[in-house]
C-alpha positions as CSV (number, residue, x, y, z in Angstrom):
1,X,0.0,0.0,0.0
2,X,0.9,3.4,-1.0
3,X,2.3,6.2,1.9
4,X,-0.5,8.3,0.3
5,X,-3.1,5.7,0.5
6,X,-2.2,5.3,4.3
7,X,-2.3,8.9,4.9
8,X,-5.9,8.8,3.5
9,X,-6.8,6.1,5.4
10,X,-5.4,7.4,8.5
11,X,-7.7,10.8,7.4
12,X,-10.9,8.8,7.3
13,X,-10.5,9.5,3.6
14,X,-13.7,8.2,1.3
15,X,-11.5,5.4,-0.6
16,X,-14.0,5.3,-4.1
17,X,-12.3,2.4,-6.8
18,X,-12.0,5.8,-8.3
19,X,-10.1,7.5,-5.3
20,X,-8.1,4.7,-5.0
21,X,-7.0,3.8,-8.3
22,X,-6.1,7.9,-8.9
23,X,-3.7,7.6,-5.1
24,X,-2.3,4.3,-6.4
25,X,-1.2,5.9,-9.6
26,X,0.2,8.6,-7.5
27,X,2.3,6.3,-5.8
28,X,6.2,6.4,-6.1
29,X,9.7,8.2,-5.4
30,X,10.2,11.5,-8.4
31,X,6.6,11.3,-9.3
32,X,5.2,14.3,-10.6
33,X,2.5,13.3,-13.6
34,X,-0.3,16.1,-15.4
35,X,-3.8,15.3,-14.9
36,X,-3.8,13.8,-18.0
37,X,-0.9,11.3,-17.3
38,X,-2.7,10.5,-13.9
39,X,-6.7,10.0,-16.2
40,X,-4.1,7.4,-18.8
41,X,-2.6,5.5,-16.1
42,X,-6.1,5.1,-14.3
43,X,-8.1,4.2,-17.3
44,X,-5.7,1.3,-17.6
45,X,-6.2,0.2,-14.1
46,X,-10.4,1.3,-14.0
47,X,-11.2,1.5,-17.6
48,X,-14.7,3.4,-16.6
49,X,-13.0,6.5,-14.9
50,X,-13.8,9.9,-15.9
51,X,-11.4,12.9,-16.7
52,X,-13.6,15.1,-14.4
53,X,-13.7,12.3,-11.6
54,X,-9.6,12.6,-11.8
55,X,-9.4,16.6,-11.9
56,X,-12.0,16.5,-8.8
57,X,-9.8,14.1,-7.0
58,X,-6.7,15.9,-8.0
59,X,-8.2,19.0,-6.4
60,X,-9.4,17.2,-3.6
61,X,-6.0,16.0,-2.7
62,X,-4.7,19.5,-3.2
63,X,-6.9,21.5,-0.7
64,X,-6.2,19.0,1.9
65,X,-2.3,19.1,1.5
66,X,-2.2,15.3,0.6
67,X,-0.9,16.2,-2.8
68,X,1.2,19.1,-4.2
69,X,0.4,20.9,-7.6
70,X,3.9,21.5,-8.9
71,X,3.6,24.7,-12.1
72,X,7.0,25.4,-13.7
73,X,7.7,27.5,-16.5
74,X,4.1,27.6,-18.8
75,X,3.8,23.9,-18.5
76,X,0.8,21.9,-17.4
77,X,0.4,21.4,-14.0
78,X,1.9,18.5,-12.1
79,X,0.7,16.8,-9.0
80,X,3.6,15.7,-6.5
81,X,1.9,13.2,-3.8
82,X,5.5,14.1,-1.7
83,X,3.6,16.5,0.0
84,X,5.0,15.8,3.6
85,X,8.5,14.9,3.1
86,X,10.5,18.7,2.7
87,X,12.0,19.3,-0.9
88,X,12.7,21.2,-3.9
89,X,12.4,20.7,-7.5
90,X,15.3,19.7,-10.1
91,X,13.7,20.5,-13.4
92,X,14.7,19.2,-17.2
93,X,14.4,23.2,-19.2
94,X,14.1,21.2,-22.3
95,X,11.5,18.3,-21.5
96,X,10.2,19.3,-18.4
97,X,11.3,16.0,-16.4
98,X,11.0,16.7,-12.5
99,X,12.5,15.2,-9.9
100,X,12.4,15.9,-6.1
101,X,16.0,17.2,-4.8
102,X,16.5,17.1,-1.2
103,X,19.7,20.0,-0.5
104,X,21.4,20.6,2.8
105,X,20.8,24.0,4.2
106,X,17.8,25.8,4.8
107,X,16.9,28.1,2.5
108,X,14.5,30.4,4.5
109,X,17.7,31.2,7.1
110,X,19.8,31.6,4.0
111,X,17.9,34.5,2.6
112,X,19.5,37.9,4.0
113,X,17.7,40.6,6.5
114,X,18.5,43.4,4.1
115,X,16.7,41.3,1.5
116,X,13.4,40.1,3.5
117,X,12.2,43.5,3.2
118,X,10.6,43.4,6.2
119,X,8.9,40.1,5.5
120,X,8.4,37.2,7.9
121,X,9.6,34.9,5.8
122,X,7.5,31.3,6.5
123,X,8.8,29.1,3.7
124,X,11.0,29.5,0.4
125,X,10.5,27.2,-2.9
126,X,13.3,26.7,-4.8
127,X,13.4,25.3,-8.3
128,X,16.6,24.4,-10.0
129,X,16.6,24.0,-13.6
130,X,19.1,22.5,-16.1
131,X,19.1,19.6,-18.7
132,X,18.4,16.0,-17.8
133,X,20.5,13.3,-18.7
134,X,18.9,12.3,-22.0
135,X,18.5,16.0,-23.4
136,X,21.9,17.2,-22.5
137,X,23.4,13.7,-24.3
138,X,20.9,14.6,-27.2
């Protein structure tokens, strides 16, 4: 079973064959798919599923911080189910590959006084961008 499935279990979650199907797709290390890659992957498992039954989800899973929507650069959105594990974002500029980057430091403390600008700064996202293996060998 899935560490998001058990964290919806442990919520009292509704578990649907629909709800289900959508978390066990979502299951996995660097795993950061579109709604539409999420709706593929389900139809194979429950061939019945809807497109609007997997955005609902997805949005579901969002507003109750199970799931992170992941936006980078004009692309479609991604949904991250790593949502309680801190981490940034390694991202491919050419293809768009994602992967979840764990660095040493805190970025938050890192940032300088003279540039909070008088902000309480709560929490920092950092995206680092560069090729991927296959487009920087292509």
């Amino acid at each position: 079973m899935s560490d998001l499935l058990e964290r919806l279990r442990g919520r009292g979650w509704r578990l649907t064959a629909q709800r289900r199907v959508i978390a066990e797709v979502l299951d996995g290390d660097h795993v950061h798919y579109t709604a539409d890659e999420v709706h593929d992957k389900a139809v194979s498992r429950l061939p019945e599923i809807s497109r609007a039954t997997v955005y609902n989800t997805l949005g579901e899973l969002v507003s109750i911080g199970e799931v992170l929507e992941v936006a980078t650069d004009g692309r479609a959105k991604r949904y991250d189910p790593n949502a309680h594990r801190p981490h940034q974002h390694l991202v491919c500029s050419r293809c768009g590959a994602i992967r979840d980057v764990h660095p040493r430091g805190n970025p938050v403390a890192d940032l300088p006084a003279e540039e909070r600008f008088g902000f309480v700064v709560q929490d920092a996202e950092v995206t680092y961008r560069g090729l991927c293996p296959n487009c920087a060998s292509a």
